[in-house]
mmCIF file of the C-alpha atoms, coordinates in Angstrom:
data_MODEL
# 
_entry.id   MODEL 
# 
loop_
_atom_site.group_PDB 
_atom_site.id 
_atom_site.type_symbol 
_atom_site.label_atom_id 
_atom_site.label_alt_id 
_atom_site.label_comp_id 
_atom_site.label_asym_id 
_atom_site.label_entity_id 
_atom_site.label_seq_id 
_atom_site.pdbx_PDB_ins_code 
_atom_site.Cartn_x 
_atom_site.Cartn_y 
_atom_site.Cartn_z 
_atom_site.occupancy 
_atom_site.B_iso_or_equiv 
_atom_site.pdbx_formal_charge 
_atom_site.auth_seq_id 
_atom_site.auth_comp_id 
_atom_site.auth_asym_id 
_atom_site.auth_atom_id 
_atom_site.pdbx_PDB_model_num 
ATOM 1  C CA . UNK A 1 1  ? -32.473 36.119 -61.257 1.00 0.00 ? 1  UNK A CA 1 
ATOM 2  C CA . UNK A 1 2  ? -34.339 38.271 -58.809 1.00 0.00 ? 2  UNK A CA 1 
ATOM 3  C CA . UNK A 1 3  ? -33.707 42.344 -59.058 1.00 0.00 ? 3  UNK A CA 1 
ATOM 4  C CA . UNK A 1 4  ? -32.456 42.190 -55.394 1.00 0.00 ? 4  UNK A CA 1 
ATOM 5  C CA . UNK A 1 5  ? -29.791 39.731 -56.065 1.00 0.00 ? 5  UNK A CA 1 
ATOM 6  C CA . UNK A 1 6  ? -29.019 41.506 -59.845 1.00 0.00 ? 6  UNK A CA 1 
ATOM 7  C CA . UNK A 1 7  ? -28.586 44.665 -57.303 1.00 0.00 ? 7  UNK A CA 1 
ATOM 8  C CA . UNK A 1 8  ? -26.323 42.592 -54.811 1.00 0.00 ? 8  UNK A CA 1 
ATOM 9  C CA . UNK A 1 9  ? -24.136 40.969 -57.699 1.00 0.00 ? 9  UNK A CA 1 
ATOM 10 C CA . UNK A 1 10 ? -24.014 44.712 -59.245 1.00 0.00 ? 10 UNK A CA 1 
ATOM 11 C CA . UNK A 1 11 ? -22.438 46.086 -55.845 1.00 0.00 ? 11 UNK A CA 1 
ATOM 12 C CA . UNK A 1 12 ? -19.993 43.143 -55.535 1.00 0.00 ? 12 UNK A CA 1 
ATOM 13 C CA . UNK A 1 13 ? -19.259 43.149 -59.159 1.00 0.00 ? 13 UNK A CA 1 
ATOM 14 C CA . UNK A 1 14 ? -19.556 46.666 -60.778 1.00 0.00 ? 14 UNK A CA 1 
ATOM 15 C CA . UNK A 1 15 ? -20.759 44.703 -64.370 1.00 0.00 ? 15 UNK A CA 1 
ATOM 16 C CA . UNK A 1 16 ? -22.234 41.182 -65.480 1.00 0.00 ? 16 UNK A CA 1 
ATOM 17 C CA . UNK A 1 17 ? -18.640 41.328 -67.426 1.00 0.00 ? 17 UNK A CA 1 
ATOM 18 C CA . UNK A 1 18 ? -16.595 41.415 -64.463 1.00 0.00 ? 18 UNK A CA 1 
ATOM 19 C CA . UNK A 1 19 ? -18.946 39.118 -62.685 1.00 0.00 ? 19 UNK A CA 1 
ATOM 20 C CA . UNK A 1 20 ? -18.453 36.330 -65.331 1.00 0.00 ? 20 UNK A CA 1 
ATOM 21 C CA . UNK A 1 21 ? -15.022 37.092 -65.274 1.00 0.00 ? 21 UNK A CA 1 
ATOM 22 C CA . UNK A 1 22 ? -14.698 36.448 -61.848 1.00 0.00 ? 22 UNK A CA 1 
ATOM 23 C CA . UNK A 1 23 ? -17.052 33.256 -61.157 1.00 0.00 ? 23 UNK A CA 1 
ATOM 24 C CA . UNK A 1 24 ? -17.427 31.396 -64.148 1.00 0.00 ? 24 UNK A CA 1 
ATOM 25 C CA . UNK A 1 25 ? -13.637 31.612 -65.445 1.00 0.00 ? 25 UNK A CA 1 
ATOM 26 C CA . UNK A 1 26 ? -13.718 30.405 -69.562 1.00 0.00 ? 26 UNK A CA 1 
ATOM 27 C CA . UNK A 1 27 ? -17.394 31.866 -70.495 1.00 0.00 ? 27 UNK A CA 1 
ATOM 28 C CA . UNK A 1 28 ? -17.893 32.932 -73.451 1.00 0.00 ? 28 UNK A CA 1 
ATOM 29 C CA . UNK A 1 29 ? -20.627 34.937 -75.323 1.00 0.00 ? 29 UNK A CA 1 
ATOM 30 C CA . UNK A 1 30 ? -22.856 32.572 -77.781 1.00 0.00 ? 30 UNK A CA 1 
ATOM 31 C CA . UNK A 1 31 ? -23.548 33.519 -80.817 1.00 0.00 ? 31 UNK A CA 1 
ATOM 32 C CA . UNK A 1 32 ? -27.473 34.230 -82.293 1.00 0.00 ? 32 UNK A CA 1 
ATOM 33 C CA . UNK A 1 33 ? -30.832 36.041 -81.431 1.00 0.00 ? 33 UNK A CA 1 
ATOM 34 C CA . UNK A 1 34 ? -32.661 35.987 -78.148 1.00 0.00 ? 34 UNK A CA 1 
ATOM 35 C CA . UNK A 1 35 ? -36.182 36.381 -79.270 1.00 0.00 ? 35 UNK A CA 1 
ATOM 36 C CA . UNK A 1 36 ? -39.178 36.866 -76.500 1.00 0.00 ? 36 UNK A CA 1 
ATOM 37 C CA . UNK A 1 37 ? -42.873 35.767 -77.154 1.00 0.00 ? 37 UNK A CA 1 
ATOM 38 C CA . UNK A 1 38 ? -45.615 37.146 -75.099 1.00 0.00 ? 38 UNK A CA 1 
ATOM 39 C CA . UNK A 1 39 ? -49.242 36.306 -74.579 1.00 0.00 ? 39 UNK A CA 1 
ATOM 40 C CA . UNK A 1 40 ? -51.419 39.045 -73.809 1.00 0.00 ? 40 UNK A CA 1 
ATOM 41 C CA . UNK A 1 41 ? -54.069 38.194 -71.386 1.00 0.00 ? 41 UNK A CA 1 
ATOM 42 C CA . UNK A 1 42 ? -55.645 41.925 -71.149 1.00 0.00 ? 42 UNK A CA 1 
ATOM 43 C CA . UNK A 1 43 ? -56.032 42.311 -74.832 1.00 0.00 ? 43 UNK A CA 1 
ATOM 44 C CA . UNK A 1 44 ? -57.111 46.364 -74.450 1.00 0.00 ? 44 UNK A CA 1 
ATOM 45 C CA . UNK A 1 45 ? -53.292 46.447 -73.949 1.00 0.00 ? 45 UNK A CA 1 
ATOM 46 C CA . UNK A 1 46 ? -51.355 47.348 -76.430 1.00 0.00 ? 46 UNK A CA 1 
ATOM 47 C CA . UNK A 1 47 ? -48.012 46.603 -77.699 1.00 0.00 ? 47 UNK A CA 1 
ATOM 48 C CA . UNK A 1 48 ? -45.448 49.361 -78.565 1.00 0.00 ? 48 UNK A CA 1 
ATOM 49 C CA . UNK A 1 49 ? -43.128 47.448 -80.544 1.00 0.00 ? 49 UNK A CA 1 
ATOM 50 C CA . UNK A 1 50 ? -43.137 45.863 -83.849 1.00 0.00 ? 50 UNK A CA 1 
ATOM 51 C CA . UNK A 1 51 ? -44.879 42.188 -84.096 1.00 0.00 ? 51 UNK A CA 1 
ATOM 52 C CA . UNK A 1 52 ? -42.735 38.921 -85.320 1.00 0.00 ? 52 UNK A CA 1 
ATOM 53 C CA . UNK A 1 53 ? -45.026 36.462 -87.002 1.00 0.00 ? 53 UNK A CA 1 
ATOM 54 C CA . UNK A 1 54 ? -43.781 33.056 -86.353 1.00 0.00 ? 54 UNK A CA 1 
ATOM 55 C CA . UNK A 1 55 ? -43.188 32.510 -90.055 1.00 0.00 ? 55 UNK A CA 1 
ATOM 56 C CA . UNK A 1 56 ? -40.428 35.089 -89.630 1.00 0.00 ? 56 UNK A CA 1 
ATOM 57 C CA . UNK A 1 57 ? -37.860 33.293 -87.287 1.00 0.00 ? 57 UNK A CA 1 
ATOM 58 C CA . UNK A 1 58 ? -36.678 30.667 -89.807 1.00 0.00 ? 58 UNK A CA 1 
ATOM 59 C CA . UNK A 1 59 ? -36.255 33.270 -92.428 1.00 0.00 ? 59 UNK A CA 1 
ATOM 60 C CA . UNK A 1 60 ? -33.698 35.211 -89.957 1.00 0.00 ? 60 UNK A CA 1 
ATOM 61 C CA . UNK A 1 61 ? -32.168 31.748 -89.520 1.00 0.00 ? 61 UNK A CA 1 
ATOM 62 C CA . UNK A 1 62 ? -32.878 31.992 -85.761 1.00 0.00 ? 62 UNK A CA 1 
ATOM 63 C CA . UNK A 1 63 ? -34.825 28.688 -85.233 1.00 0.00 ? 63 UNK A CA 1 
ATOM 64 C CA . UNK A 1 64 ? -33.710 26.543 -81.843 1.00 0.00 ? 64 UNK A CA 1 
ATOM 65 C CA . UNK A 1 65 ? -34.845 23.464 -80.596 1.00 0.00 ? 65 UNK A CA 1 
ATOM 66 C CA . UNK A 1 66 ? -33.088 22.292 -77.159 1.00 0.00 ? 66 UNK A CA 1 
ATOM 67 C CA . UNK A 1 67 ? -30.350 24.888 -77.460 1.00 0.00 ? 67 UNK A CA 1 
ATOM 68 C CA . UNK A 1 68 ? -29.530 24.008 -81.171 1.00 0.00 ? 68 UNK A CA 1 
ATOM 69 C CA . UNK A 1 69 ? -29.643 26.352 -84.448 1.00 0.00 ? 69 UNK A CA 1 
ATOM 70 C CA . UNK A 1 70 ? -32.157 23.866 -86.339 1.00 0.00 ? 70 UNK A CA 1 
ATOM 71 C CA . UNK A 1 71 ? -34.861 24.938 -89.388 1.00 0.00 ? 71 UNK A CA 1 
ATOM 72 C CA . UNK A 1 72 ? -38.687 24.431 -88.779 1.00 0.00 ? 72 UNK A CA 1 
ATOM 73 C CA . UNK A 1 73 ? -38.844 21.231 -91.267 1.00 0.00 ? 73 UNK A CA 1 
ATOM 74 C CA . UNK A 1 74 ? -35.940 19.549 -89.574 1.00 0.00 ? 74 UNK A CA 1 
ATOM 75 C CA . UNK A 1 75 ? -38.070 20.612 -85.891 1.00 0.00 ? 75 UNK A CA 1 
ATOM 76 C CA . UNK A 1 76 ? -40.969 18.930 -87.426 1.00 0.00 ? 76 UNK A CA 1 
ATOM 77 C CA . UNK A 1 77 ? -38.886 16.180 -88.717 1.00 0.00 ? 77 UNK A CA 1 
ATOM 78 C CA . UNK A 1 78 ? -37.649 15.418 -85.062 1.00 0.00 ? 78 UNK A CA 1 
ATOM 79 C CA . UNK A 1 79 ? -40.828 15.985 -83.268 1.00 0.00 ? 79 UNK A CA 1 
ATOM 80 C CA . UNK A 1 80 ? -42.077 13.604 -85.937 1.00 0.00 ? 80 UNK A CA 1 
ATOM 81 C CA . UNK A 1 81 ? -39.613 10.802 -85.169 1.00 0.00 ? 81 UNK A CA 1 
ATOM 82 C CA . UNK A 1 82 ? -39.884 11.228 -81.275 1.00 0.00 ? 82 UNK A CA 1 
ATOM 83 C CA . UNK A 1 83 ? -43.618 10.696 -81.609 1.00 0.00 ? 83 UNK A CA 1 
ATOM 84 C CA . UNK A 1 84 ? -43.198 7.564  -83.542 1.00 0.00 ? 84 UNK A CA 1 
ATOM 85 C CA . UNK A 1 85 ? -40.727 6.219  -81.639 1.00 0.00 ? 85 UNK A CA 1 
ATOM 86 C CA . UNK A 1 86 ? -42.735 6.565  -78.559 1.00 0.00 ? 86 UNK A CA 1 
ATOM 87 C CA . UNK A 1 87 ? -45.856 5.032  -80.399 1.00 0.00 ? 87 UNK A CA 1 
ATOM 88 C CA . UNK A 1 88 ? -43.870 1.640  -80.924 1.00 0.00 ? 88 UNK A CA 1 
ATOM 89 C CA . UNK A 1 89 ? -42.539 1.470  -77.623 1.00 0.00 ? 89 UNK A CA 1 
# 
């Protein structure tokens, strides 16, 4: 979503609440972590916030893989089984 049409839905709308309300009848918050990873291309830049180490994610039981709450091993596990399955065929 683009900040001019956030600013157009926020002067039909009032509030993302409302909005949802009003367009997508039925929605319903989901439950878990939205986590954002970044990759600093100017690396004299520095970042003002507290780093998460990879390692961390599981142990806050916020792993995801296609939309699902899944551990690393069981990630591994299926990335493991797609890549044999696509070795036999």
């Amino acid at each position: 979503m683009t900040i001019k049409s956030s600013k157009t839905l926020m002067s039909k709308y009032g509030n993302w609440k409302r909005y949802l309300d009003t367009e997508h009848n039925g929605w319903r918050k989901i439950k878990g972590f939205q986590l954002r990873y970044i990759y600093l291309i100017d690396k004299t830049c520095k970042i003002n916030v507290p780093i998460l180490p990879f390692s961390k994610i599981d142990d806050m039981g916020a792993g995801m893989y296609k939309g699902q709450k899944i551990t690393l091993q069981a990630r591994r596990a299926t990335l493991s089984e797609e890549v044999d399955s696509n070795a036999t065929s």
